[in-house]
C-alpha positions in Angstrom: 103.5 45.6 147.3 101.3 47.7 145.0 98.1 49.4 144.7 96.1 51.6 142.0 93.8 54.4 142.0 90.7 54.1 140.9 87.1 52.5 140.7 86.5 48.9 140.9 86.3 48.2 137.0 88.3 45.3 134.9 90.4 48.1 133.6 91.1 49.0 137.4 91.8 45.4 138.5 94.2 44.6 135.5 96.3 47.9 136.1 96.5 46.3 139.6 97.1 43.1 138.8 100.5 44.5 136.4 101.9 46.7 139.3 101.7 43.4 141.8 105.6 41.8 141.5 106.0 38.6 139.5 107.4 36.7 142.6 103.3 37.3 144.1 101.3 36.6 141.0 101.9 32.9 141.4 100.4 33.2 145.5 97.1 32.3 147.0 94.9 35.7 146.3 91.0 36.1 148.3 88.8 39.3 147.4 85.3 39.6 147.7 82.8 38.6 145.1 83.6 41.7 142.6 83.5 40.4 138.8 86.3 42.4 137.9 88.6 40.0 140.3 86.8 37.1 139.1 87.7 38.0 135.5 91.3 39.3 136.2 92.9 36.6 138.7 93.9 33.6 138.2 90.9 30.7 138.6 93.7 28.1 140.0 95.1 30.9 142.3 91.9 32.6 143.5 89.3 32.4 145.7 86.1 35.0 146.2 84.5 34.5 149.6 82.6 36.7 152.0 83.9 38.6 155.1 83.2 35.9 157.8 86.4 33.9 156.8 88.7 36.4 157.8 90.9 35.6 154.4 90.2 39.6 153.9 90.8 41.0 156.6 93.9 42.0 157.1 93.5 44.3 153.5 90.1 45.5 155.3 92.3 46.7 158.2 94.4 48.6 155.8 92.0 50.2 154.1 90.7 51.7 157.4 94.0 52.7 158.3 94.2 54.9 155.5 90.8 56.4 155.4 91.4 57.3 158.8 95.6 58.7 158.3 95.0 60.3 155.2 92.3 62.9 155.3 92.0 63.1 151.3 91.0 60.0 150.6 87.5 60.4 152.7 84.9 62.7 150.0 83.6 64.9 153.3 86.7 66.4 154.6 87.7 70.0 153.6 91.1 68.5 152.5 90.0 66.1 149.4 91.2 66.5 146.0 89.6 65.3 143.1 93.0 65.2 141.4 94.0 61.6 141.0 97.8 62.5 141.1 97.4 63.7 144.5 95.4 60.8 145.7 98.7 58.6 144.0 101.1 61.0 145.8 99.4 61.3 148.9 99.1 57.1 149.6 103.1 56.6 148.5 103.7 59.4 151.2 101.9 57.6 154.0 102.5 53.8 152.8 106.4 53.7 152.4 106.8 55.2 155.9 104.2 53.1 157.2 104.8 49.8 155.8 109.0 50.7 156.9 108.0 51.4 160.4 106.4 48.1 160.5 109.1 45.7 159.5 111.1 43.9 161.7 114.9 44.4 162.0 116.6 40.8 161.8 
């Protein structure tokens, strides 16, 4: 659907927020309790709350997945780059294939 590079900042979140389609914008949206969400998202469409509901988890599971698939994105292996472009390259390369192999054929 979309992501973005970068820290957890408003300017992050917004940059987000403008890559997600229009068709989405108008969904349901959960994160945690970051201000930056808080601040970008809409207050009719949104709703912080903690790890225990389980409204998060699936984007937890994700986020796993690619620490663990794509070595650059973890600081401590001896194939990170600090370039961001990479980083941006590197998550396209793994996600469309990915996300492909996981839909359903009707």
């Amino acid at each position: 659907m979309a992501y973005v590079n970068g820290d957890r900042s408003e300017v992050t979140c917004k940059e987000l927020w403008g890559r997600i389609p229009d068709s989405y914008r108008s969904c349901r949206t959960f994160s945690d309790f970051w201000k930056a969400y808080a601040s970008v998202f809409s207050a009719e469409l949104h709703l912080s709350v903690g790890k225990e509901t389980g409204e998060t988890a699936h984007m937890e599971r994700w986020n796993n997945t690619l620490r663990q698939r794509v070595g650059r994105r973890v600081r401590k292996t001896l194939s990170f780059s600090k370039d961001a472009s990479w980083h941006d390259g590197v998550i396209y390369w793994f996600a469309v294939p990915y996300n492909s192999s996981l839909s359903v054929n009707v």
